[in-house]
Each structure stands twice: as C-alpha cells, then as structure tokens.
N, CA, C and O atoms as a GROMACS GRO file, in nm:
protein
  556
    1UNK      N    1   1.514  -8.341 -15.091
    1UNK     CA    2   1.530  -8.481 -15.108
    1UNK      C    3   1.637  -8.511 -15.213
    1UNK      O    4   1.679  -8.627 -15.211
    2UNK      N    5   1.696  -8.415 -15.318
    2UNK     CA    6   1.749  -8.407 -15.412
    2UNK      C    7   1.876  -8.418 -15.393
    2UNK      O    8   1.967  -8.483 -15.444
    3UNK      N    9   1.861  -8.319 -15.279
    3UNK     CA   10   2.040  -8.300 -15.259
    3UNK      C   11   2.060  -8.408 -15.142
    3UNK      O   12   2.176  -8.417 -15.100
    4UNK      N   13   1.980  -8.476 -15.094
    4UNK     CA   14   1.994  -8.604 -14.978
    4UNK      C   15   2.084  -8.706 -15.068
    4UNK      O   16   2.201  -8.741 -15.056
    5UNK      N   17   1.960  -8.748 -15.188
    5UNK     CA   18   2.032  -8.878 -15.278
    5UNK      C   19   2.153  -8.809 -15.329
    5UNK      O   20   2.230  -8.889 -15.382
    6UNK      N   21   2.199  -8.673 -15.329
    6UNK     CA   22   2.354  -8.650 -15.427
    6UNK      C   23   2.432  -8.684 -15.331
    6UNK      O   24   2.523  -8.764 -15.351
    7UNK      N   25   2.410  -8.632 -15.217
    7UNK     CA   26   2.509  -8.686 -15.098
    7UNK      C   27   2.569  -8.864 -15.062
    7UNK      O   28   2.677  -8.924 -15.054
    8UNK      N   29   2.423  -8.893 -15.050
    8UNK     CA   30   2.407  -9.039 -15.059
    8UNK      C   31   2.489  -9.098 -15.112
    8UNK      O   32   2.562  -9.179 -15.056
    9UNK      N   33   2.492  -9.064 -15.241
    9UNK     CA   34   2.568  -9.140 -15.407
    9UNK      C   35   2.712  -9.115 -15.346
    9UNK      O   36   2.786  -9.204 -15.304
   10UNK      N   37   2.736  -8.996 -15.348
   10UNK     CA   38   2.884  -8.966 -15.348
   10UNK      C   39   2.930  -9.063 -15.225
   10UNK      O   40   3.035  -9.127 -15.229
   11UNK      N   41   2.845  -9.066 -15.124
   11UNK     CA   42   2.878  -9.111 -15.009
   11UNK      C   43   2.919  -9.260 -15.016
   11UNK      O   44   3.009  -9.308 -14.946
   12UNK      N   45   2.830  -9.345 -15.125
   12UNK     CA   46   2.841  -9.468 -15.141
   12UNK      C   47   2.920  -9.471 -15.254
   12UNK      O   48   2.928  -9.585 -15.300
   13UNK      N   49   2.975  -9.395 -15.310
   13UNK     CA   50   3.096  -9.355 -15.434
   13UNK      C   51   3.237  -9.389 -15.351
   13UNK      O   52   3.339  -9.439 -15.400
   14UNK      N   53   3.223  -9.362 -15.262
   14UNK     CA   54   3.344  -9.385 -15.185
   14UNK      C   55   3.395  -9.497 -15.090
   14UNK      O   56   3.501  -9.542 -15.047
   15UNK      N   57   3.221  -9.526 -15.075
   15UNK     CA   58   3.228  -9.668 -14.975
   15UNK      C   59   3.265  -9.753 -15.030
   15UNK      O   60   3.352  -9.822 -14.977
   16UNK      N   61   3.218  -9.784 -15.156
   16UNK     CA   62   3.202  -9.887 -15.205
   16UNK      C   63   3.365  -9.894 -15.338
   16UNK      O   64   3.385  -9.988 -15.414
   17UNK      N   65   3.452  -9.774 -15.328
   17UNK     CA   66   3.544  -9.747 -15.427
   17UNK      C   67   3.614  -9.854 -15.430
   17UNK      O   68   3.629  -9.898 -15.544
   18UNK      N   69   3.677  -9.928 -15.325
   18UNK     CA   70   3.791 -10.026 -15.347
   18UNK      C   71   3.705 -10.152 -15.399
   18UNK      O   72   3.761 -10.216 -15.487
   19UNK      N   73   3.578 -10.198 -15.359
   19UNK     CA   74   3.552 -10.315 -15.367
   19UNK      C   75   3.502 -10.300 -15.539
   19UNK      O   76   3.479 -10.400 -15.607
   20UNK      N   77   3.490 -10.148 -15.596
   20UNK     CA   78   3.461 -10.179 -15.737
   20UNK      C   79   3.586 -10.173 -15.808
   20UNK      O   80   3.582 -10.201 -15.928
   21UNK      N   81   3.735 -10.131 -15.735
   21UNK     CA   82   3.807 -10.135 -15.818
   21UNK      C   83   3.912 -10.266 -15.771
   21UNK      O   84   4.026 -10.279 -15.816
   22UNK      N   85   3.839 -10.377 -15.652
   22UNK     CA   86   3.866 -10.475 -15.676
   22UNK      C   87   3.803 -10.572 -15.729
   22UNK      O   88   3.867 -10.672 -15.761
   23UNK      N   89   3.667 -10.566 -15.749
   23UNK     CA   90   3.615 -10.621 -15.878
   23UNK      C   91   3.655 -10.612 -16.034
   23UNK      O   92   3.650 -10.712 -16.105
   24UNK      N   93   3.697 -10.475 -16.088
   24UNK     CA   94   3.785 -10.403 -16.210
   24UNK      C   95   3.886 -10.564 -16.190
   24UNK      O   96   3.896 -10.676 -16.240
   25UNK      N   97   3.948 -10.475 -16.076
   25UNK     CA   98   4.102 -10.546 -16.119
   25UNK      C   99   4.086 -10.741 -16.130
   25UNK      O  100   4.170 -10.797 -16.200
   26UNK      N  101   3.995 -10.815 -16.070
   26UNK     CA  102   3.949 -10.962 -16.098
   26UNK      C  103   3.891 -10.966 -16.192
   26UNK      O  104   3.879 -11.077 -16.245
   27UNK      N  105   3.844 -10.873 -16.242
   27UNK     CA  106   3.769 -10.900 -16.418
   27UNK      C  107   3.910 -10.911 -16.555
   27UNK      O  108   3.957 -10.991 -16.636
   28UNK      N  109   3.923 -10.781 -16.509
   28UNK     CA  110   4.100 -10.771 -16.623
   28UNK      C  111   4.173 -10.890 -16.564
   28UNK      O  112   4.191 -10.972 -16.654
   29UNK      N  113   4.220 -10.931 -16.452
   29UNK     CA  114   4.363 -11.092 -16.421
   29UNK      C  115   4.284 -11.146 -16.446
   29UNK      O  116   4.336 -11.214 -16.534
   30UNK      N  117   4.084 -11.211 -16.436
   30UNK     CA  118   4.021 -11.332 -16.537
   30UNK      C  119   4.084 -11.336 -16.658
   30UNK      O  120   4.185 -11.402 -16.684
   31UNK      N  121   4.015 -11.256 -16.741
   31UNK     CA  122   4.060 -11.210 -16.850
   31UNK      C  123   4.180 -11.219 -16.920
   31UNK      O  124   4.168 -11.241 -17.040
   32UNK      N  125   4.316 -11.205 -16.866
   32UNK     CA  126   4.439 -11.195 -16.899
   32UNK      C  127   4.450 -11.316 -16.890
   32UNK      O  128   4.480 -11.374 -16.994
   33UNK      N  129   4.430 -11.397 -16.767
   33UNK     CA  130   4.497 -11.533 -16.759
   33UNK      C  131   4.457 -11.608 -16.843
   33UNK      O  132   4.535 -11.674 -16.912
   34UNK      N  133   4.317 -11.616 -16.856
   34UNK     CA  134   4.221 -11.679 -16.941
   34UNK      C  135   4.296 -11.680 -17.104
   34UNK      O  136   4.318 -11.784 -17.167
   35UNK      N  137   4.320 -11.576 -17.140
   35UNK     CA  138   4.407 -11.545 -17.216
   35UNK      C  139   4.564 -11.624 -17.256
   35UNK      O  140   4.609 -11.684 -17.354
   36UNK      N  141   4.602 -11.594 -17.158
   36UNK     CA  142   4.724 -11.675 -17.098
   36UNK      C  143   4.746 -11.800 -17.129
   36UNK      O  144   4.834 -11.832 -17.209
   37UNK      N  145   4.662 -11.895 -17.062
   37UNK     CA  146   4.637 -12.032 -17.011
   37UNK      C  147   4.593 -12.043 -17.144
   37UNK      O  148   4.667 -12.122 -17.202
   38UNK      N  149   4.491 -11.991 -17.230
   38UNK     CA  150   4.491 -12.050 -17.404
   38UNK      C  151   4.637 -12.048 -17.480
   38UNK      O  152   4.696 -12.140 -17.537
   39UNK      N  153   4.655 -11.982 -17.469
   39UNK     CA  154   4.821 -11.882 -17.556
   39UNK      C  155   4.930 -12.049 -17.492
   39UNK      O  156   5.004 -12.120 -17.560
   40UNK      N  157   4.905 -12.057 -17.385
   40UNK     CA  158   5.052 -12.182 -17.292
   40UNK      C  159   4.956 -12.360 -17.378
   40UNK      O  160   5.021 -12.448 -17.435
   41UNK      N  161   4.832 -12.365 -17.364
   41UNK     CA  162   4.810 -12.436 -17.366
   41UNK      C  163   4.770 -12.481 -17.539
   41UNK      O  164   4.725 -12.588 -17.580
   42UNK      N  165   4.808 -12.355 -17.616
   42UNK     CA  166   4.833 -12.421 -17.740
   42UNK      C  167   4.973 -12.429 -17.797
   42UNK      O  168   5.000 -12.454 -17.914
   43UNK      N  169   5.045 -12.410 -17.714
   43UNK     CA  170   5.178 -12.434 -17.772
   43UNK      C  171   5.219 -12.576 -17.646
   43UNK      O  172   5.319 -12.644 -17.669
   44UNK      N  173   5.147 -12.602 -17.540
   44UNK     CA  174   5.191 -12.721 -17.512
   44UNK      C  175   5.117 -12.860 -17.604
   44UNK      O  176   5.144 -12.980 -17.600
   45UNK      N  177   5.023 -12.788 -17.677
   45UNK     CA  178   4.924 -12.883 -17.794
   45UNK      C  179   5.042 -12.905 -17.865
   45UNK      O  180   5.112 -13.006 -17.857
   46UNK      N  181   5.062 -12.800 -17.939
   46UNK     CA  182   5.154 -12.816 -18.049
   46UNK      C  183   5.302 -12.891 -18.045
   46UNK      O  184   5.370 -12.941 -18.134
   47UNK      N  185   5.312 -12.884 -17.976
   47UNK     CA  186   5.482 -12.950 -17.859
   47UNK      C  187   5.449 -13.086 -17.896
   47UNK      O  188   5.474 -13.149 -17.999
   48UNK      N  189   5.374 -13.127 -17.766
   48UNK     CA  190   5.313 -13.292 -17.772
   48UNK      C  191   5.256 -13.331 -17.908
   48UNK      O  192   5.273 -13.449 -17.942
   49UNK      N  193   5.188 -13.247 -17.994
   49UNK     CA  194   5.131 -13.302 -18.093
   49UNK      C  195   5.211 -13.351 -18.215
   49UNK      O  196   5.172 -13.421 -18.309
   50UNK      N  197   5.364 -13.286 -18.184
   50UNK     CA  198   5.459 -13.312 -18.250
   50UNK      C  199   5.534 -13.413 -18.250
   50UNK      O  200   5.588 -13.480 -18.338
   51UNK      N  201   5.530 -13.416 -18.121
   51UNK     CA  202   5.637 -13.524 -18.056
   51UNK      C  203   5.562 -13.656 -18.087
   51UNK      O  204   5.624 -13.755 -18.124
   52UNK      N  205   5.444 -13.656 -18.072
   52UNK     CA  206   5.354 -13.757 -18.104
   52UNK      C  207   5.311 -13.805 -18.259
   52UNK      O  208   5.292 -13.924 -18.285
   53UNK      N  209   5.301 -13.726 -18.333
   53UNK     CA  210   5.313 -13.772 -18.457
   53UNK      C  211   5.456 -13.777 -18.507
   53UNK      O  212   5.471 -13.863 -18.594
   54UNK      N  213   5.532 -13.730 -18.486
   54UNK     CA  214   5.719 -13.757 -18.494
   54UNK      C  215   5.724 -13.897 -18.495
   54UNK      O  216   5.744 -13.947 -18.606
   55UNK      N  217   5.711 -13.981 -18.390
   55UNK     CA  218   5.715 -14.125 -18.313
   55UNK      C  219   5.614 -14.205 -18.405
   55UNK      O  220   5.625 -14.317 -18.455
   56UNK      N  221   5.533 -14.131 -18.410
   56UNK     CA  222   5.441 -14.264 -18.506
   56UNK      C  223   5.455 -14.229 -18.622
   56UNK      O  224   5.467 -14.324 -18.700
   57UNK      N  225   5.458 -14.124 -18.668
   57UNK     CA  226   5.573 -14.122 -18.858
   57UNK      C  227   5.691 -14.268 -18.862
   57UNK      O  228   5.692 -14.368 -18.935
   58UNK      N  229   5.778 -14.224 -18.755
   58UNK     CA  230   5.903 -14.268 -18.730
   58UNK      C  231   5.872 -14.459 -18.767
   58UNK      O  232   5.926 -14.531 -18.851
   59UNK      N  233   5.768 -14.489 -18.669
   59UNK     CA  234   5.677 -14.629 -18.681
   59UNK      C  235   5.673 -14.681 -18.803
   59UNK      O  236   5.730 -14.777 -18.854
   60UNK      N  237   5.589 -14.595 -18.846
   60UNK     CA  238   5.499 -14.642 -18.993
   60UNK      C  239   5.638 -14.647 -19.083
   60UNK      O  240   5.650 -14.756 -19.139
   61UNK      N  241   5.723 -14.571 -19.104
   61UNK     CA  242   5.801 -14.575 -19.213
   61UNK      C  243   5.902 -14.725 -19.152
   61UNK      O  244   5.909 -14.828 -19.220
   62UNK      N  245   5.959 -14.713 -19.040
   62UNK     CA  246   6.016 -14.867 -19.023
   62UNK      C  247   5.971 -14.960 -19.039
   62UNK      O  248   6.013 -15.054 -19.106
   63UNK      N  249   5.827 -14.950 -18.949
   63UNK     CA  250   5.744 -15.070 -19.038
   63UNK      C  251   5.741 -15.071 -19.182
   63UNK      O  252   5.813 -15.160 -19.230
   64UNK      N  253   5.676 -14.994 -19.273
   64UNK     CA  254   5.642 -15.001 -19.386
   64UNK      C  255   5.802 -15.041 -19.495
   64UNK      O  256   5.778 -15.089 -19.606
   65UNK      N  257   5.922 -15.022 -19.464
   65UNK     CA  258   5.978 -15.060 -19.495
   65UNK      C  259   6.059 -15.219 -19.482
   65UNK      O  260   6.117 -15.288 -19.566
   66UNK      N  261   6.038 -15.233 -19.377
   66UNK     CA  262   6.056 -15.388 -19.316
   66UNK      C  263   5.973 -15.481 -19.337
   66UNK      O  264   5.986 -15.601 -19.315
   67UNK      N  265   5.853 -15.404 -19.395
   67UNK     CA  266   5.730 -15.482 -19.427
   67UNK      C  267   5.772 -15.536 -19.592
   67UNK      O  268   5.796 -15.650 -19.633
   68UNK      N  269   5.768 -15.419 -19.653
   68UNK     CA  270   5.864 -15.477 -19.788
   68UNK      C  271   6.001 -15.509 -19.813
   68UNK      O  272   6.031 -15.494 -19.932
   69UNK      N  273   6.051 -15.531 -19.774
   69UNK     CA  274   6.171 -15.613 -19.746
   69UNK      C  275   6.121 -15.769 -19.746
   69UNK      O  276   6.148 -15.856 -19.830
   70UNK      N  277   6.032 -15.783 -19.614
   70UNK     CA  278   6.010 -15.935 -19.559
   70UNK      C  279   5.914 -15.990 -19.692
   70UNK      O  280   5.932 -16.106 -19.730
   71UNK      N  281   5.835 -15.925 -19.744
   71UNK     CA  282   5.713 -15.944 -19.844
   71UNK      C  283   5.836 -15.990 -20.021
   71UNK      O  284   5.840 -16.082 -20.103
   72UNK      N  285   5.892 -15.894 -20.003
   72UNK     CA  286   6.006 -15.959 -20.090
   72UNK      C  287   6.128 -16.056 -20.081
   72UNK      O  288   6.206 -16.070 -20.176
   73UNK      N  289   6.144 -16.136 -19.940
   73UNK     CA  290   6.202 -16.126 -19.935
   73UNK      C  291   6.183 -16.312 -19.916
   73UNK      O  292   6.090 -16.343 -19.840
   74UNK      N  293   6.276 -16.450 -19.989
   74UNK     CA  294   6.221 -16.571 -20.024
   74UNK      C  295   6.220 -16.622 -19.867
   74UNK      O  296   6.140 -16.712 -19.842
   75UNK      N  297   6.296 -16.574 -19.765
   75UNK     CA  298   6.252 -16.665 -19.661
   75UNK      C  299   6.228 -16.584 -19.542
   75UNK      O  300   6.295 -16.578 -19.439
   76UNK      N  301   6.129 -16.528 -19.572
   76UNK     CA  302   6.056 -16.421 -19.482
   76UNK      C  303   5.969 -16.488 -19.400
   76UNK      O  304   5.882 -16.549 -19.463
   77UNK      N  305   5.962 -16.497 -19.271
   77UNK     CA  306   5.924 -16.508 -19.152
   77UNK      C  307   5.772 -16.509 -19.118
   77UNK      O  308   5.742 -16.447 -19.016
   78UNK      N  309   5.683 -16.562 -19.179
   78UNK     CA  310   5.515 -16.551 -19.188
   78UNK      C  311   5.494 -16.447 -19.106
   78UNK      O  312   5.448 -16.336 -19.132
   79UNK      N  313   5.541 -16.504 -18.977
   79UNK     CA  314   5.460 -16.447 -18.845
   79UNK      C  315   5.520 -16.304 -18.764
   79UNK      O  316   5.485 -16.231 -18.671
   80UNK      N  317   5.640 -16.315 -18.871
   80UNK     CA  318   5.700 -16.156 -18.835
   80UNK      C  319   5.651 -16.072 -18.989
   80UNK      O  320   5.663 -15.951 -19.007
   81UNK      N  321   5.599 -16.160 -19.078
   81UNK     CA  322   5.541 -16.040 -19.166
   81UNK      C  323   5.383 -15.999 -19.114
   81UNK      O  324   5.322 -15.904 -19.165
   82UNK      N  325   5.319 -16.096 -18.992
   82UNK     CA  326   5.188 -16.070 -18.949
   82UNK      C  327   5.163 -16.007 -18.876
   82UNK      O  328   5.050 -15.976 -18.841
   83UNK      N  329   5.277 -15.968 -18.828
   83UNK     CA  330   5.285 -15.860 -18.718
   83UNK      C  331   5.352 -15.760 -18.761
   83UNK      O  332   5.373 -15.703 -18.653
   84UNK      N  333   5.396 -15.704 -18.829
   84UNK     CA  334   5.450 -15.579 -18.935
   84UNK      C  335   5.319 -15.596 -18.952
   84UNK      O  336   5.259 -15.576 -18.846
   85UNK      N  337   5.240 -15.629 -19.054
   85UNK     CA  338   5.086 -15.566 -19.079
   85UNK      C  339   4.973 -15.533 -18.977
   85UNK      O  340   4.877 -15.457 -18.993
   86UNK      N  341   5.006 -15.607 -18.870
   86UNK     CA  342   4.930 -15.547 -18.754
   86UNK      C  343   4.990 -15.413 -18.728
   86UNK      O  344   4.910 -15.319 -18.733
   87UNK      N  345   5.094 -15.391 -18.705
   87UNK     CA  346   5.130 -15.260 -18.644
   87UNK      C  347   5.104 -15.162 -18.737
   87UNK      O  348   5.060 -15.048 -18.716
   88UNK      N  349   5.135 -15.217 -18.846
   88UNK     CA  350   5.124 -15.094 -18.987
   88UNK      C  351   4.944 -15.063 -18.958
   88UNK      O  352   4.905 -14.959 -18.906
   89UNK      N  353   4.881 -15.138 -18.989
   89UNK     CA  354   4.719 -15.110 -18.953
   89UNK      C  355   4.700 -15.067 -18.828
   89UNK      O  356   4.600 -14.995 -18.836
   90UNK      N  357   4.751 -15.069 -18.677
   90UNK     CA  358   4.723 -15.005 -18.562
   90UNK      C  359   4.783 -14.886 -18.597
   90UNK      O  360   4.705 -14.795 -18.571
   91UNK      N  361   4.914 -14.833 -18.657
   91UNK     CA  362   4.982 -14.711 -18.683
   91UNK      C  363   4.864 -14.634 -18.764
   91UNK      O  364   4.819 -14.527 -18.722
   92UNK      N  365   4.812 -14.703 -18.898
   92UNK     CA  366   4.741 -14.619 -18.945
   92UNK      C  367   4.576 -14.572 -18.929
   92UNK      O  368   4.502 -14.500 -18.997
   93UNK      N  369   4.555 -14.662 -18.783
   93UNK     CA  370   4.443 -14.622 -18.712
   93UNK      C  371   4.449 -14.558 -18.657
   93UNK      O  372   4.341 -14.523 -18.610
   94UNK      N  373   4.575 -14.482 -18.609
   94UNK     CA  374   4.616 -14.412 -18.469
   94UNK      C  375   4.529 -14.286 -18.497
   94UNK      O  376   4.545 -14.222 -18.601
   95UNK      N  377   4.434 -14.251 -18.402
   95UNK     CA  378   4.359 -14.124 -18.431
   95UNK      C  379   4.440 -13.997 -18.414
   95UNK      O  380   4.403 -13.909 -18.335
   96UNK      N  381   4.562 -13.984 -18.492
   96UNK     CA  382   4.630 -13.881 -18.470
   96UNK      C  383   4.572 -13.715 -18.492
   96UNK      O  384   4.633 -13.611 -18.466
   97UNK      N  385   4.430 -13.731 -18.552
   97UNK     CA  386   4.394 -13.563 -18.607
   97UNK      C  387   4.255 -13.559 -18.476
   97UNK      O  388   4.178 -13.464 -18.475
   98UNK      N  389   4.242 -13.659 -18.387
   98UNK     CA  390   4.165 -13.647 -18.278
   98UNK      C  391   4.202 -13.620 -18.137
   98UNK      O  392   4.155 -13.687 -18.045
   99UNK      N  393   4.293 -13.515 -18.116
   99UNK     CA  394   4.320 -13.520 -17.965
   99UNK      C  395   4.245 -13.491 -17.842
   99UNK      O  396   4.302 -13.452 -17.740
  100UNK      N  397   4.115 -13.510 -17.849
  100UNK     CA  398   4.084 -13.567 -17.805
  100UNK      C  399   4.016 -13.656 -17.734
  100UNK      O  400   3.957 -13.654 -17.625
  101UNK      N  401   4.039 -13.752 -17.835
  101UNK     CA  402   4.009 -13.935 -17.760
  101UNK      C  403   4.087 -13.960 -17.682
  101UNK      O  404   4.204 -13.947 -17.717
  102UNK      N  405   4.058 -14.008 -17.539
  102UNK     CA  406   4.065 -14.062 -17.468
  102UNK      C  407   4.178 -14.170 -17.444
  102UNK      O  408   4.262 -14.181 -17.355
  103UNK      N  409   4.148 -14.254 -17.567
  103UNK     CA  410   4.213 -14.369 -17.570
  103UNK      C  411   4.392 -14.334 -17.647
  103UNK      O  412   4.487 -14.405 -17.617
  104UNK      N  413   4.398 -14.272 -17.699
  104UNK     CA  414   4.520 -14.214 -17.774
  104UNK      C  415   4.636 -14.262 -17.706
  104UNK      O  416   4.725 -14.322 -17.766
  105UNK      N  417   4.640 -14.238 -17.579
  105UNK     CA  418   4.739 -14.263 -17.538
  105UNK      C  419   4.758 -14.441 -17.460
  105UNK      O  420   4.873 -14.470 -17.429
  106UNK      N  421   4.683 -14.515 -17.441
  106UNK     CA  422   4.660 -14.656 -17.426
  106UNK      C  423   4.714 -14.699 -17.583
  106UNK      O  424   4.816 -14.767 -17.597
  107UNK      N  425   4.639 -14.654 -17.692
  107UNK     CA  426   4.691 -14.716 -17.806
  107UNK      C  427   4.853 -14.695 -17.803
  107UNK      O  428   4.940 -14.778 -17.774
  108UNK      N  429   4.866 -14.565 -17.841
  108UNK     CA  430   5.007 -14.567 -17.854
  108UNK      C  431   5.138 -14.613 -17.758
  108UNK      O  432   5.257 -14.592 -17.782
  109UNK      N  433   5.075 -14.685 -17.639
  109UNK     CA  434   5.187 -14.769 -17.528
  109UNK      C  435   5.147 -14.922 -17.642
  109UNK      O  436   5.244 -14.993 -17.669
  110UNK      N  437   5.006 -14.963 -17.702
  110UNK     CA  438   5.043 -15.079 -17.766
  110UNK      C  439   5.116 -15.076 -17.866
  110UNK      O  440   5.194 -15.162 -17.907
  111UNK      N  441   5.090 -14.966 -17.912
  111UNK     CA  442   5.197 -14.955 -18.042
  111UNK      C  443   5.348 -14.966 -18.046
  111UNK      O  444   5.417 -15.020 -18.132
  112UNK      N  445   5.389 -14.897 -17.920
  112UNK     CA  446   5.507 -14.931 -17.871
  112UNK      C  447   5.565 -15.095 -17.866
  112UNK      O  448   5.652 -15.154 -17.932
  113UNK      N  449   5.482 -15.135 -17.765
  113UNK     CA  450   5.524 -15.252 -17.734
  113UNK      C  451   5.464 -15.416 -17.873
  113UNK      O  452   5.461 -15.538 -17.860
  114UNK      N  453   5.439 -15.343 -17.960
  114UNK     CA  454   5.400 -15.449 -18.071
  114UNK      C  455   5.541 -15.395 -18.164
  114UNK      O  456   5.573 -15.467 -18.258
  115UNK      N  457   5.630 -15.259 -18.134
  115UNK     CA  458   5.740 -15.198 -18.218
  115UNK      C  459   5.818 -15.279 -18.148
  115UNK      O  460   5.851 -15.381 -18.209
  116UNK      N  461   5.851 -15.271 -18.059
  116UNK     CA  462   5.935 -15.373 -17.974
  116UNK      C  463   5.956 -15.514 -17.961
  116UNK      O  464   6.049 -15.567 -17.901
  117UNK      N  465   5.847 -15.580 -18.031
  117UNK     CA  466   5.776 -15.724 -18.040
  117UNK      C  467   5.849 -15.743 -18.162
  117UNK      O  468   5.921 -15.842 -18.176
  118UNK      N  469   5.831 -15.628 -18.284
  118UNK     CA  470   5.882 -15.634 -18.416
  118UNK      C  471   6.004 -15.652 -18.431
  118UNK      O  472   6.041 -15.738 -18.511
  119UNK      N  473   6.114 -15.566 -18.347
  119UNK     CA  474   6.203 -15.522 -18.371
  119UNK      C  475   6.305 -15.715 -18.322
  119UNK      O  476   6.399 -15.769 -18.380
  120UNK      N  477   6.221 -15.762 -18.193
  120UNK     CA  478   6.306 -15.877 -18.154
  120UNK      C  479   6.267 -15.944 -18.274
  120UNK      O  480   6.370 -15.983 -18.329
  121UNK      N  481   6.187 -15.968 -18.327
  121UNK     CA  482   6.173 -16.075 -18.426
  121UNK      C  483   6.226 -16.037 -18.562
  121UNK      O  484   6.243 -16.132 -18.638
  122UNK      N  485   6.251 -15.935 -18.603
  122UNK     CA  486   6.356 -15.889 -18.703
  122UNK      C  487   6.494 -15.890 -18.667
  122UNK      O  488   6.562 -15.888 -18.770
  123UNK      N  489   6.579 -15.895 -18.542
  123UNK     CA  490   6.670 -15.908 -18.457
  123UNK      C  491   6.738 -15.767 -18.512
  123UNK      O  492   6.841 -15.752 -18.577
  124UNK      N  493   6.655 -15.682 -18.469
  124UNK     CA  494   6.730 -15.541 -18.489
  124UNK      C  495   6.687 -15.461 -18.337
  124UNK      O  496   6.592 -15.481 -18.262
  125UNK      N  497   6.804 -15.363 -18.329
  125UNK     CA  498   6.797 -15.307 -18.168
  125UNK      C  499   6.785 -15.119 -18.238
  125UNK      O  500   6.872 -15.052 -18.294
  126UNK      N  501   6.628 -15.083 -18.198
  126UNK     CA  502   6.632 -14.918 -18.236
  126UNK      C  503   6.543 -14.903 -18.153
  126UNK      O  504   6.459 -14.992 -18.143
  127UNK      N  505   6.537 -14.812 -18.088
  127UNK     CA  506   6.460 -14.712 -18.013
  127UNK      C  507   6.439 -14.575 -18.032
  127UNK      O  508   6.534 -14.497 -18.024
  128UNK      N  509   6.332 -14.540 -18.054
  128UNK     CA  510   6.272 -14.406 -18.105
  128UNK      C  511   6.317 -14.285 -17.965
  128UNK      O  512   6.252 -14.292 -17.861
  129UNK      N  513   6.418 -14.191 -17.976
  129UNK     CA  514   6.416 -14.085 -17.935
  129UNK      C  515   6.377 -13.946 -17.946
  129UNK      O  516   6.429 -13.862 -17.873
  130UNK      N  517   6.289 -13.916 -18.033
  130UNK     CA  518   6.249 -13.758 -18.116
  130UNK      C  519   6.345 -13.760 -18.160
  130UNK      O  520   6.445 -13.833 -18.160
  131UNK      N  521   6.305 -13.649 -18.213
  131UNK     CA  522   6.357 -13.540 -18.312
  131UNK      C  523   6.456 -13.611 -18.431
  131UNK      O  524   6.564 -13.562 -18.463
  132UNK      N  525   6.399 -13.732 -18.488
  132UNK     CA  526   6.489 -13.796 -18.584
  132UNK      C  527   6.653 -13.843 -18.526
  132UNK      O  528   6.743 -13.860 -18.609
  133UNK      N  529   6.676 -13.861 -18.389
  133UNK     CA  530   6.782 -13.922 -18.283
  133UNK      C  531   6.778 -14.061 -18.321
  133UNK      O  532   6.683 -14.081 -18.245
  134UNK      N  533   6.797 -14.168 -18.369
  134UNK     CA  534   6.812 -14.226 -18.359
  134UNK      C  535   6.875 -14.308 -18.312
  134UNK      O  536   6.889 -14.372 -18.416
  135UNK      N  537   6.954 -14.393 -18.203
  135UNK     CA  538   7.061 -14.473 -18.175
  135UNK      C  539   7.058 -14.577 -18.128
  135UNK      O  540   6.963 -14.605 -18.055
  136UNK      N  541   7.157 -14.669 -18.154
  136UNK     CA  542   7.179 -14.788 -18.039
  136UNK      C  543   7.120 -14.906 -18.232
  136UNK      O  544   7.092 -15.026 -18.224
  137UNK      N  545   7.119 -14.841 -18.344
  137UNK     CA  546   7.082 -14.938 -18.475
  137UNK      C  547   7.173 -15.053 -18.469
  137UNK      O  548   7.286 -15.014 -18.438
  138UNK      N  549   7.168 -15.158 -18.484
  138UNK     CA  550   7.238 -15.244 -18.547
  138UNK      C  551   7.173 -15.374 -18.612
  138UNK      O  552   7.080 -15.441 -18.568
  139UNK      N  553   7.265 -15.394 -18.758
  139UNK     CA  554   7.174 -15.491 -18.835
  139UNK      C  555   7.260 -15.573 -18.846
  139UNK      O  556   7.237 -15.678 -18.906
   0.00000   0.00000   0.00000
C-alpha cells in the first residue's frame, strides 16, 4: 500500500506541476504589481499634491497681499476687500493635509473662480500656471 501512495504522489507531482507553478507564478506578478501600483501611485500623490498646494500657496500669498494693500489703502473698495477675506478664509480652509475628502476638489474650482472674481475687481489680469510661471500680469 506504501509503495501505491509513493507512486500516486509522484504521479500527481506531475499532474498537477504546471497548475502549481502557475499558481507560483500569479502569487509573485500579485505581489510585484501590488508593489508596483503603490510605488506609481505615490509618486502620482506626490505630483498632484504639489501641484495642488503650489496653486493654493500661489492664492493665499496674492490674496494676502492685495488684502493689505486694499486694508491700507484710503480708497479701498469695501466689497473687493470682502471678498479678498472670503477667499483668504476659503484658501485657509482648504483641507490641503486631507487627501482624502471628497470635496477637495469642488472647493478648489470655487476657489478659482472667487480668484478670478478678485482679480476683475482689482482690474489685474494673472493666471496661475505651476511651477511659479506666471504670465499675462499687468497692473
């Protein structure tokens, strides 16, 4: 009976060889990719997370400077200094150390378009391109 099951084994040692060394080989490419897909998907974090706090740095400091200007300044515009403090307070709500909420990216299209709101009522023409690009300024 002894030497039946050695036969047996070997017998199913062989039957079964490719499907365990195509199981092997889907465990190691899980594994690797899995690997992979973390390794791609923290440097596409880091990319966007840049680009995204770049743009709203970029915000806060135009605002915050235009904000004091108008605050000093004797015939400063009420309602364009009320909206510099709105944006400055939506900028510094921006859940930038939470990626991710959901909402992040809804805020930051308002943020945009309240920068844009700012910029006509200061009568200045800038648009945020990364990487500290600036063009198209005029005062």
């Amino acid at each position: 009976m002894a030497y039946k099951d050695e036969i047996d084994d070997a017998f199913d040692a062989a039957v079964f060889l490719e499907e365990r060394f195509y199981e092997k080989g889907y465990q190691e490419g899980f594994h690797d990719g899995k690997i992979k897909g973390l390794q791609d998907g923290r440097q596409l974090g880091l990319l966007k997370g840049c680009e995204i706090g770049g743009e709203v740095g970029f915000y806060l400091g135009f605002v915050s400077l235009w904000l004091e200007i108008q605050l000093e300044s004797p015939d400063a515009k009420p309602r364009c200094v009320k909206l510099l403090e709105t944006v400055k307070e939506m900028l510094l709500s921006f859940p930038i150390n939470d990626p991710t909420n959901e909402e992040m990216f809804a805020k930051l299209e308002k943020i945009r378009a309240k920068f844009r709101q700012v910029c006509s009522l200061l009568g200045v023409s800038v648009e945020y391109h990364g990487g500290g690009n600036v063009s198209g300024m005029s005062f």
